[in-house]
N, C-alpha and C positions, 0 to 999 in steps of 0.2 A: 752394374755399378750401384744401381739405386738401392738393390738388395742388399750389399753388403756394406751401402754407408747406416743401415739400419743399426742402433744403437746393441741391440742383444746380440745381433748376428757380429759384430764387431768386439764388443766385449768378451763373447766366447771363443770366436778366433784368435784372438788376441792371449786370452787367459793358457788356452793350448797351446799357441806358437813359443809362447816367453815360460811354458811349465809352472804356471803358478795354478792349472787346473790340469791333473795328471787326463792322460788320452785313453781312457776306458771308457765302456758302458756305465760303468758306478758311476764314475765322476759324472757323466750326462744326464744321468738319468738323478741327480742333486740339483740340476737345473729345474726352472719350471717348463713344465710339457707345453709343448705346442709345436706348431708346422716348422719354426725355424729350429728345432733342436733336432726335430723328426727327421729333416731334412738336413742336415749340420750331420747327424749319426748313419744318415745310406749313404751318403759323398764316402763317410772316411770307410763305411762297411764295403763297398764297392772298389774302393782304390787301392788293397784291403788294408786301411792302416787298422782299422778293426777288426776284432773277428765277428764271423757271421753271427746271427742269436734269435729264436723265433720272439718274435718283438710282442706275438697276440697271448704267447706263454706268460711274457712280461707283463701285461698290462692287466693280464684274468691274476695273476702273482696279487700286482699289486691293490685289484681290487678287490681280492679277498681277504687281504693283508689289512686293507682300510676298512670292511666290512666286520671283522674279527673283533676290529679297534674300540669298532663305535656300536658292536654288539657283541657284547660274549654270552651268545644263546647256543639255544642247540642247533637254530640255523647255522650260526658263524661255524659253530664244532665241523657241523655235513659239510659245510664248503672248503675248511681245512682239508679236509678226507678226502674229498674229491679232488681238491686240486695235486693236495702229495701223491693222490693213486695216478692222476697225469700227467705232473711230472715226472715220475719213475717210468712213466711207457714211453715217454717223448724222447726221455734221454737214449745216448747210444752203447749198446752194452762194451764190459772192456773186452781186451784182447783177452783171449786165452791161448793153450798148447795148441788146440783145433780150432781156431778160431782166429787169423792174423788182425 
């Protein structure tokens, strides 16, 4: 009870229950990061009002994404590169004819 008379953890429940914060990963992740959002997004990934998502793809995303921001070197370029060459292996390939 203690936990959820917490004002964020309240506000965000709240903002989903009544639809004025749609129930995606985007919309959560417009939140500021921390344990109660972290925790607010495996409840609904586990029950599964979300869908699953590698959270560590997420976070390397989005700190090269910040990294880019606040440097456009040829370091920032390498980590573009690397990250697109990992997300393309991480992803799942589609169906094909051989291939259900």
């Amino acid at each position: 009870m203690r936990w959820l008379s917490k004002r964020i953890v309240s506000t965000v429940l709240s903002d989903l229950g009544s639809g004025r914060r749609h129930l995606t990963h985007e919309a959560l992740d417009e939140l500021p990061e921390g344990k109660v959002v972290e925790h607010i997004r495996s409840v609904l990934v586990a029950t599964p009002a979300l869908p699953k998502r590698d959270e560590q793809m997420v976070r390397l995303e989005r700190h090269v994404r910040d990294l880019v921001a606040s440097r456009a070197t040829a370091e920032g370029r390498a980590a573009v590169y690397l990250l697109n060459w990992l997300a393309g292996r991480n992803r799942p390939l589609p169906p094909t004819a051989s291939r259900p």
